[in-house]
N, C-alpha and C positions, 0 to 999 in steps of 0.2 A: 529783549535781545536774545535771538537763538545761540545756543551753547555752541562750544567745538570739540571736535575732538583732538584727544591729547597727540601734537606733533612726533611725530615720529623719530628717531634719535639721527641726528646730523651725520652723524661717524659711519650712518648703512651703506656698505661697500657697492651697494646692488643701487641703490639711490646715486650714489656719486657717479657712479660708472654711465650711469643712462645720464647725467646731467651733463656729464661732460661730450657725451654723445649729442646731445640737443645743442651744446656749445657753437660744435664743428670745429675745424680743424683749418683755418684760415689762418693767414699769417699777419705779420705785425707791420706792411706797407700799408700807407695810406695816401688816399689822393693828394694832388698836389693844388692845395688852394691860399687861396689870397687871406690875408690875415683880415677875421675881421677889425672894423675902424669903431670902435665904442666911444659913444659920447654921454657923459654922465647928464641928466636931465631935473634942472634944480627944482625940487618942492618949493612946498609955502609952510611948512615946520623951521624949528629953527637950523641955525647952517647950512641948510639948500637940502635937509632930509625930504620925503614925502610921507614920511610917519614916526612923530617923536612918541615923547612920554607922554602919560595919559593925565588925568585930571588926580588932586589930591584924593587920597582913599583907593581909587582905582588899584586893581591888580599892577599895573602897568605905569603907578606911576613915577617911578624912576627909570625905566628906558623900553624902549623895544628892541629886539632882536632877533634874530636865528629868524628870518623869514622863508615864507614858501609859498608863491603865486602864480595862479594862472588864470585863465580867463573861464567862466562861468555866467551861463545864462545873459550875457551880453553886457556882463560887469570884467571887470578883474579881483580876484576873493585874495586877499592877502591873510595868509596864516601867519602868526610870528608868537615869540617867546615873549612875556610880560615879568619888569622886577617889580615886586612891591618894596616899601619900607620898613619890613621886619629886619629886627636882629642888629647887635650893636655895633657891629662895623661900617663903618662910611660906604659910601653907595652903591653898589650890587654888590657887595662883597658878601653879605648877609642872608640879601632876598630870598624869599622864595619863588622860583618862577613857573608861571603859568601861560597856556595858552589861548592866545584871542584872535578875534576874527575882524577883520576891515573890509572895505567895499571901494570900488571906484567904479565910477561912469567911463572915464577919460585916463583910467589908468596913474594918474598926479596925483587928485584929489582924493584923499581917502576918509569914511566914516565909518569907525568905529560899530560892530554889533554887538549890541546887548548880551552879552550870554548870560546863565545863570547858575554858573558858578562863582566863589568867591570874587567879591569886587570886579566882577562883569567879563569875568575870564570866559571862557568855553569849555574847557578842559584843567581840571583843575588837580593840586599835588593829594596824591596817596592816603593813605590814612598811614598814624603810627606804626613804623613795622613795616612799610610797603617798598619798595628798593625806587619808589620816585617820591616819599614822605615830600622831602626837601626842595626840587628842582622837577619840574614837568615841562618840557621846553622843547626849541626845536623841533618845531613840526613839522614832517610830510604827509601832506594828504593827498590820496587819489582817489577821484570819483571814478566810481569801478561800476558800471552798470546800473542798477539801484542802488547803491552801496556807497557809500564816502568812507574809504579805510584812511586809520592814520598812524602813521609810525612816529615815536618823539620819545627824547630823552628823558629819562629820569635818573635820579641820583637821590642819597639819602643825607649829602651833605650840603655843605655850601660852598659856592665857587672861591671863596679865598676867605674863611674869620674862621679864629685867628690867624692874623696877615701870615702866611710861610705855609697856612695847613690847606692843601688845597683838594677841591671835590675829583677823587680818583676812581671811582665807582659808578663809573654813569653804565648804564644799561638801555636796551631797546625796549620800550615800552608798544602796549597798541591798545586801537580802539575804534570802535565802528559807530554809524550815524548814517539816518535815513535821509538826515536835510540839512547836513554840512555843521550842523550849531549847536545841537544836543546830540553829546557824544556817552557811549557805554565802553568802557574799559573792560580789558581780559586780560587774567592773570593766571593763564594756563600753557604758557610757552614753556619750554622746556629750560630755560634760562635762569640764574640764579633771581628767585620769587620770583618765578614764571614771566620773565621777562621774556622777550623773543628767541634768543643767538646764547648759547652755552659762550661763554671762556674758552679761549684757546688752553693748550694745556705749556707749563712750565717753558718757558722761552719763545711764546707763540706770538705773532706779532699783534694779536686779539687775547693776551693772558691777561692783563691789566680791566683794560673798558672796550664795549664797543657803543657806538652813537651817531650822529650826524645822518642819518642815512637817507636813500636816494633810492626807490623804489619806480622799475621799469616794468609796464605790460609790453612783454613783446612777444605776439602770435600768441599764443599759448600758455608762454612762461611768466614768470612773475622774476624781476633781475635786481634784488638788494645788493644796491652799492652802498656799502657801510664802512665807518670810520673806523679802523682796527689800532687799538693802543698797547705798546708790551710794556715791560717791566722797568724801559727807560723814560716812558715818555712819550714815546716818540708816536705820529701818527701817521696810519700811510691808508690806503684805499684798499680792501676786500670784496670779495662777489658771493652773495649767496642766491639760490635759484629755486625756485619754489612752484609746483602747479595748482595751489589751492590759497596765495599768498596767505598762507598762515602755520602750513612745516615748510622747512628752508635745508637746504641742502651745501655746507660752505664748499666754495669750486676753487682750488688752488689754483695762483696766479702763475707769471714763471718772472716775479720781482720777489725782493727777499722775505721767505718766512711763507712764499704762497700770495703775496700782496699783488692786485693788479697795476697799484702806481705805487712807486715809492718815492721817499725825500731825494733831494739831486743832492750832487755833491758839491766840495766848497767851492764858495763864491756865488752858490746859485742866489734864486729867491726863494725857492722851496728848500735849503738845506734842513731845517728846523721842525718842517711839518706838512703834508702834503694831502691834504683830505677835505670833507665836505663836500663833498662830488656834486654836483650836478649832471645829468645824464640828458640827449637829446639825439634819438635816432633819427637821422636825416632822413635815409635811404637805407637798403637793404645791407648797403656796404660802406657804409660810414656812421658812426658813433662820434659824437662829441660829448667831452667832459670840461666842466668846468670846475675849478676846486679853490681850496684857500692853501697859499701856500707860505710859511714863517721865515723868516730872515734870523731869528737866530729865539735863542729859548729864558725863557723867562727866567727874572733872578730865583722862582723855588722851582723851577722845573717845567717843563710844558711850554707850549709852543708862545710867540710871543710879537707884536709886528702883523701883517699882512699882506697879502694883495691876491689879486684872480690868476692862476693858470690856467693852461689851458692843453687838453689833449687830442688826439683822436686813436682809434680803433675800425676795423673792418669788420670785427666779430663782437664785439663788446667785451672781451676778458684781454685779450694782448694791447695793450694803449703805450702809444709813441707822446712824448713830449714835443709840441709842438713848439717854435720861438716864435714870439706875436711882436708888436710895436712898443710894448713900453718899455722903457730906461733897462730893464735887467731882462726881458725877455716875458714878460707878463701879461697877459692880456688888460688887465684894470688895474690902477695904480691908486696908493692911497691919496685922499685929496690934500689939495692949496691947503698953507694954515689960516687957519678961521672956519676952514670948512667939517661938516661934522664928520667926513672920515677922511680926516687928517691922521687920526692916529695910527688907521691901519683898516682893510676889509675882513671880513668875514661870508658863511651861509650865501653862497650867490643862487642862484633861482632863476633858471633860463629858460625862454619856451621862443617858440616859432609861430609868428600869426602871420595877419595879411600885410603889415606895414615892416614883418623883418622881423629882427631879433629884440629880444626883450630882458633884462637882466634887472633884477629886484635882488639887494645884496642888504647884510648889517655893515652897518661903519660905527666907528666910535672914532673921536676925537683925542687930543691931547692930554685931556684931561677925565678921561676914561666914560664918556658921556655916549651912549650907543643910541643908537635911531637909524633906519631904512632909509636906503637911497633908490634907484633906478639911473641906468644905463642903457640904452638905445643901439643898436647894429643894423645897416642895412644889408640886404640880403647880397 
């Protein structure tokens, strides 16, 4: 793997100014369109998922999650987050999570790739000391020319053991791959252990974590839509802008703190947490976001609940909330009970082929059981 050079520092007044110049100066109208009509599309895993937990020992074999798919070589590649069974807390509370790779013909059906990392991951956690030791997850991949870049969270804790302590340190990880499945990691971002994205500083709506994120080519630019979290908790949507995606330039919003989307206010569906972007440039002058957005906040703190919003934009940084069809104004709603995302969505994953829209989300259950779904929009 060719080396890089050390990113350049976020804060260069001469960097921000031309970024924001690449921006433009377009305003926050958007067209006037029909709400997409999403139909969830049941798998053959269990609950109507199309990709559960993996086989005992597997990386993966207490749940999957944090997906990320698009279509590849006349497949659909499904990246997602894998728990294993470490550590003494009841079921992902513990884990450590890693990243794996799925396949489908048809888009439903998915098999699993071999990687050869740890119990058949792809991308595997940290070594001692590394700021993704504990949590490697959440992956964005884009195949960029020869290249398969990927951005994905890591963390050096765990997502809730002991019950009340929960993983607050997550960071932006990366890693490059000539053939989607044997990946090389870089730890020379400028971010704390050279993760990607500095900390915002003291009251910043990025002071706490940043993660989730949602990496756009467009023309030239390189457009991280990343998960920005401050000192309450709280998550909203950031933009950072890059021409070598690998120094980032962060581009203040004009939502609070700088944020391109923030939480709505009471009664909404987003009041609790508004993030996980998903990004899809229609046209020159339309941007769509899709996101996760919380209904109220978990008993230790952080967001809690789920379901998909949805946005648009004409330039990519000013984005309007749009109201879609379900019950509070959501575009995807959690599922039926019995269904595996009964208990709430997550990570949605949206692209545009020949047959219309395509939506690959995590769901989890009542009883805290996560596995991937799929959602269908016609154009």
């Amino acid at each position: 793997m060719r080396a890089h050079r050390t990113p350049t520092s976020l804060a260069a007044p001469l960097a921000l100014a031309a970024a924001l110049a690449a921006l433009g100066g377009c305003s926050a109208d958007t067209a006037e369109l029909t709400p997409l009509r999403w139909q969830k599309i049941p798998g053959a895993a269990p609950e109507g998922a199309v990709l559960g937990a993996g086989a005992a020992g597997a990386f993966d074999e207490r749940a999957a999650f944090t997906s990320r798919a698009f279509p590849e070589a006349g497949q659909v590649w499904l990246y997602y987050g894998g728990a294993d069974a470490t550590g003494a807390c009841p079921g992902i509370a513990s884990s450590h999570w890693r990243v794996g790779l799925a396949r489908s013909a048809d888009g439903v059906s998915f098999g699993r790739v071999p990687g050869d990392q740890t119990g058949g991951a792809v991308l595997d956690v940290g070594a001692p000391g590394a700021f993704d030791s504990q949590l490697a997850y959440r992956p964005f991949v884009l195949h960029d020319g020869s290249v398969y870049r990927m951005w994905y969270n890591g963390s050096t804790k765990p997502f809730n053991c002991p019950t009340g302590t929960l993983s607050d340190d997550r960071r932006i990880g990366y890693a490059e791959s000539t053939d989607g499945v044997h990946w090389t990691k870089s730890y020379d971002g400028p971010g704390p252990g050279g993760s990607v994205l500095p900390l915002g500083g003291l009251g910043a709506i990025d002071q706490q974590q940043v993660g989730y994120v949602w990496v756009l080519k467009d023309g030239a630019q390189y457009r991280m839509y990343y998960s920005a979290n401050d000192a309450t908790n709280t998550w909203r949507v950031a933009l950072a802008v890059s021409t070598d995606a690998r120094s980032w330039t962060k581009v203040p919003g004009k939502r609070t703190g700088g944020a391109v989307l923030d939480v709505g206010g009471p009664g909404s569906f987003d009041l609790a947490c508004a993030y996980q972007p998903s990004v899809v440039k229609e046209r020159d002058d339309l941007y769509r976001m899709w996101y996760r957005g919380c209904q109220a906040a978990s008993p230790f703190g952080g967001p809690s609940r789920g379901v998909i919003g949805y946005a648009e934009s004409n330039d990519g940084i000013t984005w309007v909330k749009i109201r879609q069809e379900g019950p509070a104004g959501e575009a995807l709603s959690a599922g039926a009970p019995g269904a595996f995302d009964s208990g709430g969505l997550t990570t949605p994953s949206v692209y545009l082929d020949a047959g219309g829209w395509v939506m690959y989300y995590a769901g989890f259950d009542t009883a805290g059981q996560y596995a991937v779904g799929l959602a269908r929009a016609p154009r």
